[in-house]
C-alpha positions in Angstrom: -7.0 13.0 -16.0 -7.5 9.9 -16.0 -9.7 7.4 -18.3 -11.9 4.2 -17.3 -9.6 1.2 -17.8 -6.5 3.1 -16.8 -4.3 0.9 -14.6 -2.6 3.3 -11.9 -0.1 2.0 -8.9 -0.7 3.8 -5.6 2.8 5.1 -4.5 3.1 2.5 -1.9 3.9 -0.1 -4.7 7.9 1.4 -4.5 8.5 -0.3 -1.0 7.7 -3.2 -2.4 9.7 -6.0 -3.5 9.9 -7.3 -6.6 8.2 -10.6 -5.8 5.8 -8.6 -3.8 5.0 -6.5 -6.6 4.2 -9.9 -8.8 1.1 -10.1 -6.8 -0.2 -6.9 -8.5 -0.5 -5.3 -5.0 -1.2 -1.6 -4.9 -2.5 -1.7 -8.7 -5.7 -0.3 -10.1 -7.7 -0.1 -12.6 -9.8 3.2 -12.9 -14.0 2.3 -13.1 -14.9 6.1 -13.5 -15.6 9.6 -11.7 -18.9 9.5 -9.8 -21.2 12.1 -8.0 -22.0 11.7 -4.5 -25.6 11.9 -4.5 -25.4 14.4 -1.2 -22.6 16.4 -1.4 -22.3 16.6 -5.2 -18.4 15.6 -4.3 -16.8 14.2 -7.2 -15.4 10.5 -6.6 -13.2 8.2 -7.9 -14.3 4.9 -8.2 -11.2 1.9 -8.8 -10.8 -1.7 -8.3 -8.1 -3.3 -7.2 -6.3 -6.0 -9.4 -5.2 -8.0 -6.4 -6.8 -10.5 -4.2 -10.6 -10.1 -4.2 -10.5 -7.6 -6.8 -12.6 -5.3 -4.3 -14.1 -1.7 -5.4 -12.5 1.1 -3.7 -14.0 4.6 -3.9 -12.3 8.4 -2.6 -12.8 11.5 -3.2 -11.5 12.5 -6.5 -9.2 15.7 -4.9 -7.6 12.8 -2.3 -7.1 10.7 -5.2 -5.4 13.0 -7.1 -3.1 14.5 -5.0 0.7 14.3 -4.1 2.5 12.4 -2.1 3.2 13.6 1.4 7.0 13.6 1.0 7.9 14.6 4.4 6.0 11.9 6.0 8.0 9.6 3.0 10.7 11.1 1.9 11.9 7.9 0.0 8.7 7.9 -2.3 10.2 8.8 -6.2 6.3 9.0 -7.0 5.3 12.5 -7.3 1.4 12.1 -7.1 -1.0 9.3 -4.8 -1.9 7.6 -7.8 -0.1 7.6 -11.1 -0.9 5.8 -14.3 1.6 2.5 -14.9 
């Protein structure tokens, strides 16, 4: 599992190019799990390390899943999000 601080890459950063990827683009840093206060879901709250630095938040079983490798079957990434 993952720990606050963590810095994960979403598995989108591979189609990148290496210039692209200088701009920190698909990479995260982990705030924490959090409870939504209806469901009791558990959620993954992260911020992105690119541009405005905006919070992002999904559920924590979407955030840890795999990669759909039939929709991309180029993705070496086994997982969504993976820690760099």
């Amino acid at each position: 599992m993952f720990q606050r601080d963590d810095i994960v890459q979403h598995f989108k950063r591979e189609l990148l190019s290496e210039e692209e990827k200088k701009t920190n683009r698909y990479l995260y840093r982990i705030v924490g799990v959090a409870e939504h206060t209806e469901t009791g879901e558990e959620m993954m709250v992260y911020q992105a390390l690119y541009d405005s630095m905006r919070l992002y938040v999904r559920p924590l079983s979407m955030f840890l899943e795999e990669v759909d490798h039939e929709k991309y079957p180029n993705i070496k990434q086994v997982h969504r999000f993976e820690k760099v």
